[in-house]
PQR file with spaces between the fields and no chain letter, atoms N, CA, C, O and H, PARSE charges and radii, in Angstrom:
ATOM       1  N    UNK     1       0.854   -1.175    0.000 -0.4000 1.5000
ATOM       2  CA   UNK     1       0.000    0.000    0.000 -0.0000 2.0000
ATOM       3  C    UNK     1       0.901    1.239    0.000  0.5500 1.7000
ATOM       4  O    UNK     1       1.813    1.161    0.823 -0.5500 1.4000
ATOM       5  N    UNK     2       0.859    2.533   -0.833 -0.4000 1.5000
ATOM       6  CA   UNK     2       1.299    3.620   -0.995 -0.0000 2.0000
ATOM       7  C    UNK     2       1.154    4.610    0.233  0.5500 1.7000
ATOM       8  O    UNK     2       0.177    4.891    0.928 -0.5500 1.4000
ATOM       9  H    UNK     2       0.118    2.596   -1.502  0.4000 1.0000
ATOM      10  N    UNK     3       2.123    4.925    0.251 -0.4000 1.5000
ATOM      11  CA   UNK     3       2.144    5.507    1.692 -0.0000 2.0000
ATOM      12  C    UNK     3       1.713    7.245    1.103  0.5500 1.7000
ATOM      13  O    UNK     3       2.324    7.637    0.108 -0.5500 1.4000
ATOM      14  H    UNK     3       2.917    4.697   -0.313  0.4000 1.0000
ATOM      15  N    UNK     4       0.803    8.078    1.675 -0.4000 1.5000
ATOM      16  CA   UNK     4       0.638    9.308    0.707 -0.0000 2.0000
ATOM      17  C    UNK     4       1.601   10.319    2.163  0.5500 1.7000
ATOM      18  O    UNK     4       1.611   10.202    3.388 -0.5500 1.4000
ATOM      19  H    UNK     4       0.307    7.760    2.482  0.4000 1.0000
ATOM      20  N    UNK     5       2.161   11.078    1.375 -0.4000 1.5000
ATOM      21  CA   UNK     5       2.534   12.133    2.698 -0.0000 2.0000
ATOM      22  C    UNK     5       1.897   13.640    2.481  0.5500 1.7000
ATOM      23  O    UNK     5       1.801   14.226    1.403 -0.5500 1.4000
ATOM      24  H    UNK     5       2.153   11.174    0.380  0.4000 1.0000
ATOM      25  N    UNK     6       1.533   14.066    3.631 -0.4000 1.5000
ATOM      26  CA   UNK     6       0.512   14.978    3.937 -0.0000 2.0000
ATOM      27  C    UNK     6       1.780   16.600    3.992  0.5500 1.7000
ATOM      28  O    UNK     6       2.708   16.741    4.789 -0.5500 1.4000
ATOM      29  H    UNK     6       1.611   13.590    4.507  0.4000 1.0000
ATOM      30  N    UNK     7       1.458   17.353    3.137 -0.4000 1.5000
ATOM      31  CA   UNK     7       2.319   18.488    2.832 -0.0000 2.0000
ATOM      32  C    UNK     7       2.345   19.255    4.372  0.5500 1.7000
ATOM      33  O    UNK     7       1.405   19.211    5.167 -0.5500 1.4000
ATOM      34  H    UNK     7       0.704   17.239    2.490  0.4000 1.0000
ATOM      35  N    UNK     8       3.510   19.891    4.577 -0.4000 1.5000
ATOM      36  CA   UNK     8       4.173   20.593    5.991 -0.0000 2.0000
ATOM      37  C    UNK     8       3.951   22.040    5.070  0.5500 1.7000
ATOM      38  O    UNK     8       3.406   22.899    5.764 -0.5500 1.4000
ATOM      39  H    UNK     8       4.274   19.927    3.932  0.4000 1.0000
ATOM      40  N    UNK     9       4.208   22.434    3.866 -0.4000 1.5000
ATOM      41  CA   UNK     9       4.493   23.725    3.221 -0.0000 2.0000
ATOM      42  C    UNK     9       3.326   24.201    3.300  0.5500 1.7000
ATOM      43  O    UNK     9       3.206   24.955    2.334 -0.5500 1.4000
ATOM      44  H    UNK     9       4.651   21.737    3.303  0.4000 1.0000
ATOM      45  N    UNK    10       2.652   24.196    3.734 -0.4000 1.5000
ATOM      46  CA   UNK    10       1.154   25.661    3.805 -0.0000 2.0000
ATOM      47  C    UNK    10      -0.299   24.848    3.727  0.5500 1.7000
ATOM      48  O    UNK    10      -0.203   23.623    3.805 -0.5500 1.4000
ATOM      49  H    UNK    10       2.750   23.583    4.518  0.4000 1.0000
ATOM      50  N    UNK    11      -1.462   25.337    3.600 -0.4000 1.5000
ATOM      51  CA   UNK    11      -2.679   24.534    3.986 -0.0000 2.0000
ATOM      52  C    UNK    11      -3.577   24.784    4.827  0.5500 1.7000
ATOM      53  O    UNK    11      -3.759   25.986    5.024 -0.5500 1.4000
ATOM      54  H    UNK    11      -1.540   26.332    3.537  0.4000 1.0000
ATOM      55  N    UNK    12      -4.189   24.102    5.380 -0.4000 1.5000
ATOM      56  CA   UNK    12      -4.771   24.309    6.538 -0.0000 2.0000
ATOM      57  C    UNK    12      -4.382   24.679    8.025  0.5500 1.7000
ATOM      58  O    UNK    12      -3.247   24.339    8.359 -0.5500 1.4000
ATOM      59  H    UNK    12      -4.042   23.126    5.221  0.4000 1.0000
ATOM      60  N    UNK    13      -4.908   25.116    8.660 -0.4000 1.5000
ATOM      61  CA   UNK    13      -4.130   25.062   10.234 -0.0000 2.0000
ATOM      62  C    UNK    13      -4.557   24.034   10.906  0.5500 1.7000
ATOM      63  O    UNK    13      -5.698   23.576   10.980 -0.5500 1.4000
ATOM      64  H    UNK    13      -5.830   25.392    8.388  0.4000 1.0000
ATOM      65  N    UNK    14      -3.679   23.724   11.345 -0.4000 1.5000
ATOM      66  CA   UNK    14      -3.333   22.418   11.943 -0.0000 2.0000
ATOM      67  C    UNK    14      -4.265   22.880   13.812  0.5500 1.7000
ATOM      68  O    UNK    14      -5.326   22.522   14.321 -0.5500 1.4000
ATOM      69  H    UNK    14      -2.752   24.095   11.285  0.4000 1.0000
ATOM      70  N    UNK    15      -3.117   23.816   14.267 -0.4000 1.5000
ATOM      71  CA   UNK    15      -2.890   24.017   15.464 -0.0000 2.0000
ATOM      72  C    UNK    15      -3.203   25.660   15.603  0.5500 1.7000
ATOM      73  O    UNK    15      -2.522   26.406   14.900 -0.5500 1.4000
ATOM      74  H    UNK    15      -2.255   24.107   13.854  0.4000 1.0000
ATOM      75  N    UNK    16      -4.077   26.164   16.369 -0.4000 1.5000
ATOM      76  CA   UNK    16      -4.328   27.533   16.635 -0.0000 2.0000
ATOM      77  C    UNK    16      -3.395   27.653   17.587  0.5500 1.7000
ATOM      78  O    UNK    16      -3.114   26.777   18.404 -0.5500 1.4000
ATOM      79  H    UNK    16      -4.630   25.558   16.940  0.4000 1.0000
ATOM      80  N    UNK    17      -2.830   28.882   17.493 -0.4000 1.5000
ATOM      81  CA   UNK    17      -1.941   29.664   18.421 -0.0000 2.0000
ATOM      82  C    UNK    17      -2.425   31.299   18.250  0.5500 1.7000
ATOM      83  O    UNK    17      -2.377   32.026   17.257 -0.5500 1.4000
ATOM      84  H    UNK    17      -3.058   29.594   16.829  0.4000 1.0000
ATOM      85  N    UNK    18      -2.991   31.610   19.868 -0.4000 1.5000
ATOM      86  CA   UNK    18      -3.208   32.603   19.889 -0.0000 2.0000
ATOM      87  C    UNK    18      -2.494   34.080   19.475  0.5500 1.7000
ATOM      88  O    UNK    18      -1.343   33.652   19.396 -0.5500 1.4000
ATOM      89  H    UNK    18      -3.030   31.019   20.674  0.4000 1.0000
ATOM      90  N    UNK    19      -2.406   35.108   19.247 -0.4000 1.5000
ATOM      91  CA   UNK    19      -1.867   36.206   19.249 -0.0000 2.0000
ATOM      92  C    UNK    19      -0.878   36.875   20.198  0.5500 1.7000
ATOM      93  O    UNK    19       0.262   37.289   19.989 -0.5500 1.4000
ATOM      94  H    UNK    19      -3.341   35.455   19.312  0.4000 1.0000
ATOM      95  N    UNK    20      -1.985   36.861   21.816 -0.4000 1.5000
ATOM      96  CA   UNK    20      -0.522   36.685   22.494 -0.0000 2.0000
ATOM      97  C    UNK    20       0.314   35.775   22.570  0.5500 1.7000
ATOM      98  O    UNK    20       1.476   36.171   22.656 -0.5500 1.4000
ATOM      99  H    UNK    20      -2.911   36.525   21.986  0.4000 1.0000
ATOM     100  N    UNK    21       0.091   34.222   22.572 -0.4000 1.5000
ATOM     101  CA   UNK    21       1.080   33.739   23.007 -0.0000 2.0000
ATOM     102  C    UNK    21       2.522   33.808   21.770  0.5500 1.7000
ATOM     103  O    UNK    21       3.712   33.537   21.932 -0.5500 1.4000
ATOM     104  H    UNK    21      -0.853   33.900   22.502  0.4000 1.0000
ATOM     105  N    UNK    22       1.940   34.175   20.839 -0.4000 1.5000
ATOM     106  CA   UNK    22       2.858   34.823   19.429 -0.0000 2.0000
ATOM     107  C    UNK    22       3.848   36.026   20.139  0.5500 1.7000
ATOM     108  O    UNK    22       5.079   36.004   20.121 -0.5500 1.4000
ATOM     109  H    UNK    22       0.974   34.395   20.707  0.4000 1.0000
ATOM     110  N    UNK    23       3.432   36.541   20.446 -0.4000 1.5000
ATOM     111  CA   UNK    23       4.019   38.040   21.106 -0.0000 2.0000
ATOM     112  C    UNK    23       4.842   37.503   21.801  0.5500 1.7000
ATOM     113  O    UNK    23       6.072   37.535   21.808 -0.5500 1.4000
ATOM     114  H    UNK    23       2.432   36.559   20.461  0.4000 1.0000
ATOM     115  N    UNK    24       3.748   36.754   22.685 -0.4000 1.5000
ATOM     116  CA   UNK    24       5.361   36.353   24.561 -0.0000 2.0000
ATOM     117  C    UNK    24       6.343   35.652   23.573  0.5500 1.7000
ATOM     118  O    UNK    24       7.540   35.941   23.566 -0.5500 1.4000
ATOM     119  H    UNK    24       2.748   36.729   22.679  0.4000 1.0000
ATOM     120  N    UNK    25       5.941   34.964   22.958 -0.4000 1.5000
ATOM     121  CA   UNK    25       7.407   33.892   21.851 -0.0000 2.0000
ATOM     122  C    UNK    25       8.461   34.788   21.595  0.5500 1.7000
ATOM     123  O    UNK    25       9.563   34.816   22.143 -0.5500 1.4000
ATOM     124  H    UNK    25       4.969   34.729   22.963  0.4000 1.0000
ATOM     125  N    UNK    26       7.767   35.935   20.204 -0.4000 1.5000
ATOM     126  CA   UNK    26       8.854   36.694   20.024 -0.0000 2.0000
ATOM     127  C    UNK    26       9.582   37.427   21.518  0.5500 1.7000
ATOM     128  O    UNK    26      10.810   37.483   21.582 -0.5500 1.4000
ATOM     129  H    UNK    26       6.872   35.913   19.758  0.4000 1.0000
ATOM     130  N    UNK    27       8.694   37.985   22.717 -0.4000 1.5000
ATOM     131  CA   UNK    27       9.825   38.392   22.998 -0.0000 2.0000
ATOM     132  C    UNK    27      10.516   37.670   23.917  0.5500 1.7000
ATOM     133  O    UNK    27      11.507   38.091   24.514 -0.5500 1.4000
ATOM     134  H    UNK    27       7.696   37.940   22.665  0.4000 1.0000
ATOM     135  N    UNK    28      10.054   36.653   24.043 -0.4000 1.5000
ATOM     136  CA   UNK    28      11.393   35.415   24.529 -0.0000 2.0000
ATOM     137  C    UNK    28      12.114   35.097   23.870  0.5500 1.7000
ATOM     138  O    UNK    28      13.149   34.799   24.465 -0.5500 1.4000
ATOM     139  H    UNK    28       9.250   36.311   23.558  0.4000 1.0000
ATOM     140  N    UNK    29      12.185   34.919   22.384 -0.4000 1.5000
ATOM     141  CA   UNK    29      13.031   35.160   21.583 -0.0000 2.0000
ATOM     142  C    UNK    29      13.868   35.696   21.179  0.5500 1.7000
ATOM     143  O    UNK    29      14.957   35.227   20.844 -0.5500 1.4000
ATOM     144  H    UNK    29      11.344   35.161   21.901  0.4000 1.0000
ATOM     145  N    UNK    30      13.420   37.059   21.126 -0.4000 1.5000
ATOM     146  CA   UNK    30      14.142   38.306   20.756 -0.0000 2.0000
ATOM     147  C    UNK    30      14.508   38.804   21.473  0.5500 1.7000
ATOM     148  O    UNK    30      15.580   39.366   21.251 -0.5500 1.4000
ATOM     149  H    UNK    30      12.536   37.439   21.398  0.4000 1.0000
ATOM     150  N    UNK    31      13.675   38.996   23.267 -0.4000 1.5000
ATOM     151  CA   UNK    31      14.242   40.214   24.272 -0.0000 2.0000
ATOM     152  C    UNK    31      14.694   39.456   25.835  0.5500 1.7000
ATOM     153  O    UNK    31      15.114   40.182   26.735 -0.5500 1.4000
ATOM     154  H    UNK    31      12.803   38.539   23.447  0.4000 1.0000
ATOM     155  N    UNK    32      14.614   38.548   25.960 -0.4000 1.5000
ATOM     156  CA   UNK    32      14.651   37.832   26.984 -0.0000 2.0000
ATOM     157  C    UNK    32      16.260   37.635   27.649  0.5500 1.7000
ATOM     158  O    UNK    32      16.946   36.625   27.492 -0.5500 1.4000
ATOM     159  H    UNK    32      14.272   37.958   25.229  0.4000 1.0000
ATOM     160  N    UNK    33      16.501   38.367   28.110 -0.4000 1.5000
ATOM     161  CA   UNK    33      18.068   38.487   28.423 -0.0000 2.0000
ATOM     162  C    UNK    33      18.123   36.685   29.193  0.5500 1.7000
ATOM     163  O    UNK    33      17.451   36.139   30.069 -0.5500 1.4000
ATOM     164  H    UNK    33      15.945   39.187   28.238  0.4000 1.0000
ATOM     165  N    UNK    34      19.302   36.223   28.303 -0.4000 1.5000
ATOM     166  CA   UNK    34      19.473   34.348   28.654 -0.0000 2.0000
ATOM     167  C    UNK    34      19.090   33.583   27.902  0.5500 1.7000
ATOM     168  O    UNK    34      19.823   32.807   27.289 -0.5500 1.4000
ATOM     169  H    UNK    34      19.848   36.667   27.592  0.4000 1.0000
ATOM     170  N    UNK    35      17.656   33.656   27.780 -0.4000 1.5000
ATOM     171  CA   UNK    35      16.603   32.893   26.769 -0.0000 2.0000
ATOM     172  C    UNK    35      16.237   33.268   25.299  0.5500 1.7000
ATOM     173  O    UNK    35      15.469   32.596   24.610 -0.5500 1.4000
ATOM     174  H    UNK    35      17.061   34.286   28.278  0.4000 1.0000
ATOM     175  N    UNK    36      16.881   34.439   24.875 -0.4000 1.5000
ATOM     176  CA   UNK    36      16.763   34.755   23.739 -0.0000 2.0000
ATOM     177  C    UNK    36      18.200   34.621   23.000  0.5500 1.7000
ATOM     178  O    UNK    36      18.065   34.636   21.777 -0.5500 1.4000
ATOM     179  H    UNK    36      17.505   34.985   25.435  0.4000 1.0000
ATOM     180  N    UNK    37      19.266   34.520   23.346 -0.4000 1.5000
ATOM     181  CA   UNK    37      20.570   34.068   23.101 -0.0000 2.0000
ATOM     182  C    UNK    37      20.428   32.758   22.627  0.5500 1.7000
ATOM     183  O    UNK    37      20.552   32.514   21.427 -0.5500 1.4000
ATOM     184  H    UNK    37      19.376   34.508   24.340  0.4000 1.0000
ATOM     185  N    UNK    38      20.142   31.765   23.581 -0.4000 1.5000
ATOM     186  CA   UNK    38      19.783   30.395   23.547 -0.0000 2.0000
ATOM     187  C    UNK    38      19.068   30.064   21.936  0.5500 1.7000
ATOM     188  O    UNK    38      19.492   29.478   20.940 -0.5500 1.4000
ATOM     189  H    UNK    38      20.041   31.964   24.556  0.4000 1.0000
ATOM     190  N    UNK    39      17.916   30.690   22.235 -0.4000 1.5000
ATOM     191  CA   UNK    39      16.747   30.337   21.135 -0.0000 2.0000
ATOM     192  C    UNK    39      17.642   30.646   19.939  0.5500 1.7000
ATOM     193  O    UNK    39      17.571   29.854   18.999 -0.5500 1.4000
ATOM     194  H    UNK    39      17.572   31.166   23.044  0.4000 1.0000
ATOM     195  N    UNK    40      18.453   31.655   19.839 -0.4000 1.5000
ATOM     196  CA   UNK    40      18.413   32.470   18.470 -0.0000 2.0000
ATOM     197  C    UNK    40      19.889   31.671   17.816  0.5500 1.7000
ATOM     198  O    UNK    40      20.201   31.778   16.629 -0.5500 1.4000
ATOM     199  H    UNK    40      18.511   32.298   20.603  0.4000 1.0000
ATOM     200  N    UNK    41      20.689   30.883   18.818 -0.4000 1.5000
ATOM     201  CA   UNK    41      21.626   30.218   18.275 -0.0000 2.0000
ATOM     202  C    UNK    41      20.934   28.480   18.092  0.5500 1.7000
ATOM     203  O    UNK    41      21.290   27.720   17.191 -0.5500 1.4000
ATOM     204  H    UNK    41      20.436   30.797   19.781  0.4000 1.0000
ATOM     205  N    UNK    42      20.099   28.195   18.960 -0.4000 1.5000
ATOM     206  CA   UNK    42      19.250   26.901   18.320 -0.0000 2.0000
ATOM     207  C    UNK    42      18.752   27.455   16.834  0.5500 1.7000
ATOM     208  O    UNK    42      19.149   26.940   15.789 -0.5500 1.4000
ATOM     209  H    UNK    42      19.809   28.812   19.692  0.4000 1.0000
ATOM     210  N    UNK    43      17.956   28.422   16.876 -0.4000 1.5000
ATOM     211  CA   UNK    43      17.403   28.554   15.580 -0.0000 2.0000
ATOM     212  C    UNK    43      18.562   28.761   14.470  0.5500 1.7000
ATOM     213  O    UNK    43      18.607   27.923   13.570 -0.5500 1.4000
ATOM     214  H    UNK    43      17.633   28.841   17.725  0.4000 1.0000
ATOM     215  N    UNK    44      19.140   29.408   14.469 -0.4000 1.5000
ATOM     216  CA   UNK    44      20.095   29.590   13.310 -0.0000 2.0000
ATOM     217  C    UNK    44      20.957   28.179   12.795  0.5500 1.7000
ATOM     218  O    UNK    44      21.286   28.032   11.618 -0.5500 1.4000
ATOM     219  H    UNK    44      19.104   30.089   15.201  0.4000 1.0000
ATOM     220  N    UNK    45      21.308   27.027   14.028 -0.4000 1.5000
ATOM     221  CA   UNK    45      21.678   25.681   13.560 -0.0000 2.0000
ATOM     222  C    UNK    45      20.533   25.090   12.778  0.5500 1.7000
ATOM     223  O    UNK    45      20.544   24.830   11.575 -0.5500 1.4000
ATOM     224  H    UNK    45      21.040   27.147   14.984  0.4000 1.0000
ATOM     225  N    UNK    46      19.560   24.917   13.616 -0.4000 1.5000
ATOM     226  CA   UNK    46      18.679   24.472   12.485 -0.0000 2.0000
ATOM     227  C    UNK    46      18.113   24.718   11.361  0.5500 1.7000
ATOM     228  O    UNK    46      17.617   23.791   10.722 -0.5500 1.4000
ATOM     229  H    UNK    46      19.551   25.129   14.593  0.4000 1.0000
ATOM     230  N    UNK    47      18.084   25.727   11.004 -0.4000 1.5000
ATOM     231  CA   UNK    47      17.999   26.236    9.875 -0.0000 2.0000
ATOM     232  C    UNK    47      19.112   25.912    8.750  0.5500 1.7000
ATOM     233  O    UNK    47      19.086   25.398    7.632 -0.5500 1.4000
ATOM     234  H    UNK    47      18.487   26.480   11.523  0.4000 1.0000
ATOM     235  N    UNK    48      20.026   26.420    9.528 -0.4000 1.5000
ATOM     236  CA   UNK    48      21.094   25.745    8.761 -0.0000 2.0000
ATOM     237  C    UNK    48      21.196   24.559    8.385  0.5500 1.7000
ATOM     238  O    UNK    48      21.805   24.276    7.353 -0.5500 1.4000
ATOM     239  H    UNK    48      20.047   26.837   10.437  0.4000 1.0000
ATOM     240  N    UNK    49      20.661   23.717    9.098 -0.4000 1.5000
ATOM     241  CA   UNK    49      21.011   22.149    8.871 -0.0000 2.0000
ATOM     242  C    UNK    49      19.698   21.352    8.305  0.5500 1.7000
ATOM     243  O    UNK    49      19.632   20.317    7.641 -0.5500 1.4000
ATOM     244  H    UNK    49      20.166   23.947    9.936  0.4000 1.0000
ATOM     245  N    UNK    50      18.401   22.451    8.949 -0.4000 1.5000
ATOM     246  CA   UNK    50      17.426   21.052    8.396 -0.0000 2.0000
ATOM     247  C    UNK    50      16.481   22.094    7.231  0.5500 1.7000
ATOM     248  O    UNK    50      16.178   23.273    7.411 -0.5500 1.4000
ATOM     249  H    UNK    50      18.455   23.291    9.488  0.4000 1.0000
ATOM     250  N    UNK    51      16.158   21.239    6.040 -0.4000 1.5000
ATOM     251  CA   UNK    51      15.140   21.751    5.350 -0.0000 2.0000
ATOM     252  C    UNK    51      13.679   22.194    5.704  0.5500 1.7000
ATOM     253  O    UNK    51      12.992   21.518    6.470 -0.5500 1.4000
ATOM     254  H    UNK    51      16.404   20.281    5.894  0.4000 1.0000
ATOM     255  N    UNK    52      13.273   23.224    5.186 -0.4000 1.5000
ATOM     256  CA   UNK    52      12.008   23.960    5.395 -0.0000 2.0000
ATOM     257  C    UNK    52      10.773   22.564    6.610  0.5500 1.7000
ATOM     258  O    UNK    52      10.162   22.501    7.677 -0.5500 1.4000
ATOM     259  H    UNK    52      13.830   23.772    4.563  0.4000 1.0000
ATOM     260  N    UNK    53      11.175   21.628    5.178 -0.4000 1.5000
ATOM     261  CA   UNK    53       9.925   20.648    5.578 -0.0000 2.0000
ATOM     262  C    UNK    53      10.282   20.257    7.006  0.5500 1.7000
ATOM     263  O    UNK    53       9.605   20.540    7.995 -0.5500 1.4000
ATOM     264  H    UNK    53      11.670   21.679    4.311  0.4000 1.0000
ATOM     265  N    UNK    54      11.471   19.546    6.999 -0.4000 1.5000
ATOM     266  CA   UNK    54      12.025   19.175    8.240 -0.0000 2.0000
ATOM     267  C    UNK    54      12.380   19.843    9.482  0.5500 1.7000
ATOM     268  O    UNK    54      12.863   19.244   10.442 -0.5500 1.4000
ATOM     269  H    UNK    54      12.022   19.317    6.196  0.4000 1.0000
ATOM     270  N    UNK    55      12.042   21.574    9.445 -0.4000 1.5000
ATOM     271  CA   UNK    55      12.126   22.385   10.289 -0.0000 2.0000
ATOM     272  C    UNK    55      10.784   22.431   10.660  0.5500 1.7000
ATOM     273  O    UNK    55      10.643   22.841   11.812 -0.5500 1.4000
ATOM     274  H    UNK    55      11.650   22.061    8.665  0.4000 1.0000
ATOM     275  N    UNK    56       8.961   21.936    9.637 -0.4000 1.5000
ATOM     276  CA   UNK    56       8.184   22.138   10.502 -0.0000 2.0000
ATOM     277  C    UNK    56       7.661   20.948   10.856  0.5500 1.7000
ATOM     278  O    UNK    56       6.570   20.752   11.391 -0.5500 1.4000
ATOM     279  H    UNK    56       9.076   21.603    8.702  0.4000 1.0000
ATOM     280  N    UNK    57       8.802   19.846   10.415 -0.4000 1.5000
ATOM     281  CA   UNK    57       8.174   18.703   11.124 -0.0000 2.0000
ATOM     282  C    UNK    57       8.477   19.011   12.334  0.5500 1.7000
ATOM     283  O    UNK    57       7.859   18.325   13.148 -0.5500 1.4000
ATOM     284  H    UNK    57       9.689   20.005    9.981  0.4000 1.0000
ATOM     285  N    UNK    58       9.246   19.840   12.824 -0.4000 1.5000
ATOM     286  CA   UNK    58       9.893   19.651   13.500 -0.0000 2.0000
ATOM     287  C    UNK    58       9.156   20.136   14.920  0.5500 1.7000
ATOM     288  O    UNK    58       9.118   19.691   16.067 -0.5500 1.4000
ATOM     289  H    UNK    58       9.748   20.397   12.163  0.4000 1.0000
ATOM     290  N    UNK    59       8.714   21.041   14.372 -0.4000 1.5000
ATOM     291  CA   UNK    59       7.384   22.432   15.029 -0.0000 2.0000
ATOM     292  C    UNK    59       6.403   21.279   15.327  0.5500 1.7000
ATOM     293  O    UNK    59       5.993   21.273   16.488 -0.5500 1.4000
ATOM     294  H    UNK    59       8.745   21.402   13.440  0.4000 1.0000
ATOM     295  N    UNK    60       5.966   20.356   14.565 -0.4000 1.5000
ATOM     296  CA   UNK    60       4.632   19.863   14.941 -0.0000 2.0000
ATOM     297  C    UNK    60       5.069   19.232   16.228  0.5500 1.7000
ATOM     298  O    UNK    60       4.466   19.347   17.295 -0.5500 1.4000
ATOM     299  H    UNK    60       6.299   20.361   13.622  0.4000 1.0000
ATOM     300  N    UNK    61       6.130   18.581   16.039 -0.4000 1.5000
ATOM     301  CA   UNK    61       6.741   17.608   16.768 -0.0000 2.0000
ATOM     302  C    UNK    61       6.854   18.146   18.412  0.5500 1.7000
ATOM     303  O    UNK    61       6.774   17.454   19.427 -0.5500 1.4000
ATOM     304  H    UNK    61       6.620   18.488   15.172  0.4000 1.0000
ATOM     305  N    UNK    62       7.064   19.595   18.296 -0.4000 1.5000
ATOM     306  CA   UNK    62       7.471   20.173   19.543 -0.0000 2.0000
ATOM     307  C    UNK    62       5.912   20.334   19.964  0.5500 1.7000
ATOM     308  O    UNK    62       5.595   19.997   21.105 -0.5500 1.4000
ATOM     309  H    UNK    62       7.129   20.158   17.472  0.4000 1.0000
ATOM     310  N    UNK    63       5.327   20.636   19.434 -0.4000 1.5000
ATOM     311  CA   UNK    63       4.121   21.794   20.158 -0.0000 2.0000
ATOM     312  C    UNK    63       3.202   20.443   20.336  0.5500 1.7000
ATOM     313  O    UNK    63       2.141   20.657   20.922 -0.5500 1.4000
ATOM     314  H    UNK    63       5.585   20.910   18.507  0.4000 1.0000
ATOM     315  N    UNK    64       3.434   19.094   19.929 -0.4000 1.5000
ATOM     316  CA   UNK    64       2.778   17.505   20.322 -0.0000 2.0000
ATOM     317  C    UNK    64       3.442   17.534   21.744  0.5500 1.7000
ATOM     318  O    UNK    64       2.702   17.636   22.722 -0.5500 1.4000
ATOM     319  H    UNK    64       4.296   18.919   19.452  0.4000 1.0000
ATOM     320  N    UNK    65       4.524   17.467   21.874 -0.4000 1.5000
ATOM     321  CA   UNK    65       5.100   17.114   22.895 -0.0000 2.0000
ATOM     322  C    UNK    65       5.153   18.113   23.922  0.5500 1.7000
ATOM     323  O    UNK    65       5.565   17.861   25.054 -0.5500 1.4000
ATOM     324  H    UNK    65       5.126   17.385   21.080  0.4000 1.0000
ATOM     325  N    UNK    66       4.640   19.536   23.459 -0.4000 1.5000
ATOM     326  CA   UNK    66       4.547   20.334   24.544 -0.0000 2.0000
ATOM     327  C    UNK    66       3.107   19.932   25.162  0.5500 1.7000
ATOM     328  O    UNK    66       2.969   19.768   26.374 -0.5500 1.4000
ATOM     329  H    UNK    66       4.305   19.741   22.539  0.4000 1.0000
ATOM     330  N    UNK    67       2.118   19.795   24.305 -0.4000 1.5000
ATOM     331  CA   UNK    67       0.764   19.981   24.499 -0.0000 2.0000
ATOM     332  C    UNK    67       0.481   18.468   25.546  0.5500 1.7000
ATOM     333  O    UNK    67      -0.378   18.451   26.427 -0.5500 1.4000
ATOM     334  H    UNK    67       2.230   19.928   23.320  0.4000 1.0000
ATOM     335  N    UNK    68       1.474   17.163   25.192 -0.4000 1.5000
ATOM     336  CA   UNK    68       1.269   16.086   26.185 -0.0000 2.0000
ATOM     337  C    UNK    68       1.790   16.340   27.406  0.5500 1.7000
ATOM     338  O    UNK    68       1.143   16.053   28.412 -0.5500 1.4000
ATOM     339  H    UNK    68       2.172   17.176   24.476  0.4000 1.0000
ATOM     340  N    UNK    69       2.612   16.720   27.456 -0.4000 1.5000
ATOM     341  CA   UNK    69       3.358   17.477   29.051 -0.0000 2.0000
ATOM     342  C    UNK    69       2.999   19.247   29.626  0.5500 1.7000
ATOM     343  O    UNK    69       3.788   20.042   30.136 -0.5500 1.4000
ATOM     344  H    UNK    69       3.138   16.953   26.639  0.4000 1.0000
ATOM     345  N    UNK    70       1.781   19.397   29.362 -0.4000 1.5000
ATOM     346  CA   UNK    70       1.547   20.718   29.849 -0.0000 2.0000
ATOM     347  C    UNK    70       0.793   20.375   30.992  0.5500 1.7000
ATOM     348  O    UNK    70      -0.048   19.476   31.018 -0.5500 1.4000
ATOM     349  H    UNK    70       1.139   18.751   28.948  0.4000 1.0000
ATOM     350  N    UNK    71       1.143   21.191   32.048 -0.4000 1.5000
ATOM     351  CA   UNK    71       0.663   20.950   33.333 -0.0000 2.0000
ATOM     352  C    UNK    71      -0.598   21.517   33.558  0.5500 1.7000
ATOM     353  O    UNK    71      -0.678   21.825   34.747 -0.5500 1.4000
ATOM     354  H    UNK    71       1.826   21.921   32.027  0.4000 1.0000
ATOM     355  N    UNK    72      -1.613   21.789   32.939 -0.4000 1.5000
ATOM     356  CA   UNK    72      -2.987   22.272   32.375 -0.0000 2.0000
ATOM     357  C    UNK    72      -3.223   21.049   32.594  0.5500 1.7000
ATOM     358  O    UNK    72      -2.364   20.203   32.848 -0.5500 1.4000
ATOM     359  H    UNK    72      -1.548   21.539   31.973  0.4000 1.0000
ATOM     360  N    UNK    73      -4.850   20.800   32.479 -0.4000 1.5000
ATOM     361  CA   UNK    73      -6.072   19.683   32.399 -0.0000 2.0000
ATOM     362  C    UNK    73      -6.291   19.657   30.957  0.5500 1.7000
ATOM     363  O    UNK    73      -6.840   20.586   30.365 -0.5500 1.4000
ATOM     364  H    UNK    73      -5.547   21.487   32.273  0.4000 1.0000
ATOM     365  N    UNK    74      -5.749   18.303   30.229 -0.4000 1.5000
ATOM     366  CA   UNK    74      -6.066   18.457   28.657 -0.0000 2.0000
ATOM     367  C    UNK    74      -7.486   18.381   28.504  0.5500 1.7000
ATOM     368  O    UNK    74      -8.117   17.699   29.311 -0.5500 1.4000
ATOM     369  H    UNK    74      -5.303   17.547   30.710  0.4000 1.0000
ATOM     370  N    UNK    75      -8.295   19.204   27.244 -0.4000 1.5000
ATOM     371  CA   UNK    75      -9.816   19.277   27.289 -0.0000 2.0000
ATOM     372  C    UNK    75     -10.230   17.635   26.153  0.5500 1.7000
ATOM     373  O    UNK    75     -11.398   17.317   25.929 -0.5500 1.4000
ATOM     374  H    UNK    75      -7.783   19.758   26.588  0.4000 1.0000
């Protein structure tokens, strides 16, 4: 049986992410004296190293594994 693979490059949304929590990202990213150093040299290896697709497998992969270990009551 043919295995079909389901496109990472654009489409539907998968996963809603609010507006703020977009904001707090960037500025943990960008302004976070410690944590934005960190992030911004992870991000630049990977980029470097993994392709588009494989950078948002990569995303799904995280925000699965964030969403099973969040200390919240899953709905």
């Amino acid at each position: 049986m043919a295995h079909n693979t389901i496109p990472l490059l654009g489409g539907k949304s998968v996963h809603c992410i609010n507006e703020q929590q977009m904001a707090e990202a960037w500025r943990l990213a960008e302004h976070e004296t410690g944590s934005s150093e960190k992030i911004q040299e992870a991000l630049a290896a990977l980029e470097n190293e993994l392709t588009r697709n494989e950078r948002a497998a990569l995303a799904f992969v995280i925000i699965s594994r964030l969403k099973a270990t969040s200390p919240l009551p899953q709905a």
